[in-house]
C-alpha positions as CSV (number, residue, x, y, z in Angstrom):
1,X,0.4,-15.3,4.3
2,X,-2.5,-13.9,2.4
3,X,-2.2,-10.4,0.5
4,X,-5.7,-9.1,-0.5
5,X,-6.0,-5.8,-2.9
6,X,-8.7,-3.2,-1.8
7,X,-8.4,-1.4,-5.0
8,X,-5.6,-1.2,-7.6
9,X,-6.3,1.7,-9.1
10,X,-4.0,5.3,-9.5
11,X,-5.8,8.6,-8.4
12,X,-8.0,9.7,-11.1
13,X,-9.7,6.1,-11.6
14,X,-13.8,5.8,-11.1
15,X,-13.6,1.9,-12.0
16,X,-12.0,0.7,-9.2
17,X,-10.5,1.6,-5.9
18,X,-7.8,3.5,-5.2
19,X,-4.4,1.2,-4.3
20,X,-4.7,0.0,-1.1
21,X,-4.3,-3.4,0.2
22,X,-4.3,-6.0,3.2
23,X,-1.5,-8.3,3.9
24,X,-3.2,-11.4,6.7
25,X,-2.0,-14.4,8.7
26,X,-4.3,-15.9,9.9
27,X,-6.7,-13.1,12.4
28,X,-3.4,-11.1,12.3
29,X,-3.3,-8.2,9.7
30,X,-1.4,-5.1,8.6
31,X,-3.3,-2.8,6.1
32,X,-1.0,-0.7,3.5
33,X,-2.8,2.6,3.0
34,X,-6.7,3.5,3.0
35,X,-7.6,4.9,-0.7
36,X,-9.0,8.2,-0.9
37,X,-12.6,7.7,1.0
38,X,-14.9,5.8,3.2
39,X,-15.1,2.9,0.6
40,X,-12.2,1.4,2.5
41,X,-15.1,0.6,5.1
42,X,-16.6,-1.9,2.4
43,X,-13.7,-3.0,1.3
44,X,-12.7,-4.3,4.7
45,X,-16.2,-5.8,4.8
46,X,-16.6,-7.5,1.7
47,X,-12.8,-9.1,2.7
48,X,-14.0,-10.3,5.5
49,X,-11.2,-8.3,8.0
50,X,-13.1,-7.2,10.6
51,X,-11.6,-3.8,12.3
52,X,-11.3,-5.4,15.1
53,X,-8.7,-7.7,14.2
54,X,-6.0,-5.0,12.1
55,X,-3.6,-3.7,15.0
56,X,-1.0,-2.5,12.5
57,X,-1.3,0.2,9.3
58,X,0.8,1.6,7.2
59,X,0.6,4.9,5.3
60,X,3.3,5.3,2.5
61,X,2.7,9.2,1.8
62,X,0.1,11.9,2.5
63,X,-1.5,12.5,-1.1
64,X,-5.7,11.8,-0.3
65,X,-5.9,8.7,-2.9
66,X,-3.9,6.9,0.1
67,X,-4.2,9.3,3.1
68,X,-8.3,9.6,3.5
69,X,-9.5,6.2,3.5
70,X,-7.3,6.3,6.6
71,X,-9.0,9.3,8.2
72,X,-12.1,7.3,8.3
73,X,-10.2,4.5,9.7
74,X,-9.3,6.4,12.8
75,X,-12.9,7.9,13.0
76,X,-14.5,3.9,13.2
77,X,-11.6,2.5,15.1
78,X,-11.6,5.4,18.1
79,X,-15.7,5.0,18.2
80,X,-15.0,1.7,18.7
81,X,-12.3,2.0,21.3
82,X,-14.7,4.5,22.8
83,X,-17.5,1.7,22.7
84,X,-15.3,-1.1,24.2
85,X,-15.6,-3.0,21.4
86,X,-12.2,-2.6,20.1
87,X,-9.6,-4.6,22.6
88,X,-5.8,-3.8,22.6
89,X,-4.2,-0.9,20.5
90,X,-3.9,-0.2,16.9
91,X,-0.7,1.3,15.6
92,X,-0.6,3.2,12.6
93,X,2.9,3.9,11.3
94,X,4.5,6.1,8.5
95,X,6.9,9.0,8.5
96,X,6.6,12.4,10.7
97,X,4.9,14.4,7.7
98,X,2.3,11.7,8.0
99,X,1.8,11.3,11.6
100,X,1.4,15.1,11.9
101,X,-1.2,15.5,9.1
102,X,-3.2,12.7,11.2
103,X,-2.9,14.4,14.4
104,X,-4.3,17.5,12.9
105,X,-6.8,16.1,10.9
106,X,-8.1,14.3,14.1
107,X,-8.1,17.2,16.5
108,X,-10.1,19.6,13.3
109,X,-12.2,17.1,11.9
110,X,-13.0,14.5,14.0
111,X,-14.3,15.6,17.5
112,X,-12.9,15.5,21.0
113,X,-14.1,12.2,21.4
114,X,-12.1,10.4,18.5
115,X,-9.0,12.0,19.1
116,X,-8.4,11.2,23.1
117,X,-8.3,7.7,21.7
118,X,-4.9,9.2,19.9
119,X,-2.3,8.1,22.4
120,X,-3.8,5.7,24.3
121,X,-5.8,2.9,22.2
122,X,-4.6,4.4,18.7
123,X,-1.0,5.0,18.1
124,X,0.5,7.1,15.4
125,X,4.1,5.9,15.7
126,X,6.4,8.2,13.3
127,X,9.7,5.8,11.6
128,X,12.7,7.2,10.1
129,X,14.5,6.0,7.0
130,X,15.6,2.6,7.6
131,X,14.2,2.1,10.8
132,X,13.0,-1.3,12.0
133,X,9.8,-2.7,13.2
134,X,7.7,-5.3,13.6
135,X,4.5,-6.4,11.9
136,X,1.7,-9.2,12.4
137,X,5.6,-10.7,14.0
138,X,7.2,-10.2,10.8
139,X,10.3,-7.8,10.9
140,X,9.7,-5.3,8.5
141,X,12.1,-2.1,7.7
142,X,10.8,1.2,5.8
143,X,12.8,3.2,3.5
144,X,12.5,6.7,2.4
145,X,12.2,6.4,-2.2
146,X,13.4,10.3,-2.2
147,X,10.4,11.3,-4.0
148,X,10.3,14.9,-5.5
149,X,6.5,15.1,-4.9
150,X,6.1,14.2,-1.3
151,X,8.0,12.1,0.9
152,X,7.0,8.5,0.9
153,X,8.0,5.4,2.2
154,X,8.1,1.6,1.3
155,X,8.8,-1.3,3.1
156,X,10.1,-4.4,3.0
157,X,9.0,-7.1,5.1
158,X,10.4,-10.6,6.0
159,X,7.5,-13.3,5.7
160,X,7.5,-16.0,8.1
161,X,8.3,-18.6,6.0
162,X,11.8,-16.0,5.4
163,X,11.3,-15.0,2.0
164,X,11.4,-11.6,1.2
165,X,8.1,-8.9,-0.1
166,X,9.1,-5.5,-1.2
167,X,6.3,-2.8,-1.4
168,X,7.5,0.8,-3.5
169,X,4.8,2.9,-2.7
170,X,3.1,4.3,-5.8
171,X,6.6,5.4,-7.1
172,X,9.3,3.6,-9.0
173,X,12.5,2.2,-6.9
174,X,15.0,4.6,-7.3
175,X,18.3,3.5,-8.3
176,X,19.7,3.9,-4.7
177,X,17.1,1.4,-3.3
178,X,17.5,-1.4,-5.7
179,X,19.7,-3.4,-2.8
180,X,16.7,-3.2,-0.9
181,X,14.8,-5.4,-3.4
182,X,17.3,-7.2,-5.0
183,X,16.6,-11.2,-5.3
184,X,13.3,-10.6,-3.4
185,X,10.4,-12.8,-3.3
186,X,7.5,-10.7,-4.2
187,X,7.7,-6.7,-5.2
188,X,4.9,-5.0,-4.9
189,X,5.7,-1.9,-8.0
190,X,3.4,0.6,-9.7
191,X,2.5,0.2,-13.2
192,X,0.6,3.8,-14.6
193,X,-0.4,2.6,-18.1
194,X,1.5,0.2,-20.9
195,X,4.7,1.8,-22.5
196,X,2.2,1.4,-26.0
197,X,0.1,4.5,-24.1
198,X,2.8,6.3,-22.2
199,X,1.8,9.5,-24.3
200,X,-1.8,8.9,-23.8
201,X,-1.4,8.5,-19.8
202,X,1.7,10.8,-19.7
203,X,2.9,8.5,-16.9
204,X,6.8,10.0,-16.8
205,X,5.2,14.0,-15.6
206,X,3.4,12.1,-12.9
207,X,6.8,10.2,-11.7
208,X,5.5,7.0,-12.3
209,X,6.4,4.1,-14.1
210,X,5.1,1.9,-17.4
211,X,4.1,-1.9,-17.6
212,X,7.7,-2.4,-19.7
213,X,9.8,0.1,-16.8
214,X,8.7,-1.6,-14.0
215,X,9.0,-5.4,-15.4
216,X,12.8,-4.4,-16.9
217,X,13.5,-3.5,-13.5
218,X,12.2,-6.5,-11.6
219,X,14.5,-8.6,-14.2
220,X,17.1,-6.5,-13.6
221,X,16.9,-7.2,-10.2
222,X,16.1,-10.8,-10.0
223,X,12.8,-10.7,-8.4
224,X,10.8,-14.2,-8.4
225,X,7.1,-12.6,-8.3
226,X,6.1,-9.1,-9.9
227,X,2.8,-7.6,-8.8
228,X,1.7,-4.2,-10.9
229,X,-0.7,-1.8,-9.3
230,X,-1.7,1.9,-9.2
231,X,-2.8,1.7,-12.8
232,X,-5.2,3.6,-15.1
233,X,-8.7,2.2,-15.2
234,X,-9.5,2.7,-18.9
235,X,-8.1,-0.6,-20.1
236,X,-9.7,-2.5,-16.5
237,X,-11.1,-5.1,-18.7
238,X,-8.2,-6.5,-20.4
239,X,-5.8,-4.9,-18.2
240,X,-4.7,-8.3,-17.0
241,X,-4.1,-9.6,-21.0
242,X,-2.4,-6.3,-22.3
243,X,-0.3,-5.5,-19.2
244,X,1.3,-9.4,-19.3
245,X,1.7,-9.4,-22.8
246,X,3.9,-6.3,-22.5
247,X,5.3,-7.3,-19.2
248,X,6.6,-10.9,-20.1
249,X,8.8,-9.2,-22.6
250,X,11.0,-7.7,-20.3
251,X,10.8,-10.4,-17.2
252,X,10.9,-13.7,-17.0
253,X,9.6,-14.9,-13.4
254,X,6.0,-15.0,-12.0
255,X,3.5,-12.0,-12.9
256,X,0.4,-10.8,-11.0
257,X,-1.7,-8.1,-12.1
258,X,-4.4,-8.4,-9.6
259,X,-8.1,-6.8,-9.7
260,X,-9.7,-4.7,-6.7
261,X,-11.5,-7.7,-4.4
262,X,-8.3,-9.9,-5.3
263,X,-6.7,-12.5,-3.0
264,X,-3.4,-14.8,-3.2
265,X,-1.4,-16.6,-1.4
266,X,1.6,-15.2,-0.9
């Protein structure tokens, strides 16, 4: 399995994209929230994913740096749909909050048209806490982080090889999650800024996480591969240098800090 980041970038950033990425195997793909514009359009493109081929998406919360790029998602796929270019059904999944936002959004911004695809090509399935699905064939199960700011989700997904991928949203793993990602394969965490510019980036009033918080906790929890994202773009071109050189203090398996455009095999 191939996981390709969009963007990597927190809210504010003008650098790069917003955090979004595309997890493949083979024409098979799930797409993990949409960044905060039409850009996501490109993005796709310049990947290589056609919109033709991504039948499952997830949204981990509602704030516009993740929920937007996924409006004009459900603008391009429906006109498809409408076109008959688009064969089978897409399924876009997150929790209720979500799915109603979309719903609305649709019916006020988009046009007759797009939304009677809603329901019948393009599914907006709500989950619950725990619930299981599948994706690409891969069980996945989401769980709720308990965020104070708006209610997200992350996931966890079993690859097909059975190793294990953990994805946290843009928040940290809250202490009553950790058995979710404990011994995983590959978490997927949010790094704001290095703990060296934690009063520069104030990342701590934001609920998020530094470079040193989230590697202390992958150690902690025995995770094989650590992959940082959702950072500030100031330090983009040495981000890579400065956030391992803080990170491999605190944890000793396999570190990724990917740019936007980036691929690996998982």
């Amino acid at each position: 399995m191939k996981l390709t980041m969009l963007g990597t970038g927190n809210a504010a950033v003008t650098r790069c994209y917003n955090t979004c990425f595309v997890l493949s195997e083979g024409h098979q793909h799930l797409l993990v929230d949409g960044g905060g514009g039409n850009q996501i359009l490109t993005r796709l493109e310049q990947a290589g994913i056609p919109l033709t081929e991504i039948q499952d998406i997830f949204v981990t919360h509602k704030h516009i740096d993740h929920l937007l790029g996924i409006v004009w998602l459900v603008r391009i796929l429906a006109q498809q749909m409408n076109a008959g270019s688009y064969q089978g059904v897409c399924r876009i999944y997150s929790h209720s909050e979500v799915i109603s936002l979309l719903h609305t959004m649709a019916d006020s911004l988009l046009g007759k048209k797009i939304a009677s695809q809603i329901g019948r090509s393009l599914l907006l399935v709500p989950l619950e806490d725990g619930q299981e699905t599948s994706w690409m064939g891969c069980q996945a199960r989401v769980f709720d982080l308990q965020s104070t700011k708006a209610t997200q989700f992350g996931f966890t997904l079993q690859l097909p090889d059975g190793r294990r991928l953990v994805c946290s949203g843009d928040e940290p793993l809250p202490p009553h999650k950790k058995a979710l990602a404990a011994g995983a394969d590959w978490l997927l965490h949010e790094a704001f800024c290095l703990q060296s510019q934690a009063e520069v980036f104030h990342p701590y009033e934001k609920h998020h996480s530094t470079v040193a918080d989230a590697a202390a906790l992958a150690e902690e929890l025995g995770i094989k591969n650590l992959l940082l994202y959702h950072t500030e773009d100031r330090n983009l071109d040495n981000r890579r240098e400065l956030y391992h050189a803080e990170a491999q203090a605190y944890f000793s398996g396999r570190l990724w800090i990917p740019d936007d455009m980036e691929s690996l095999t998982l």
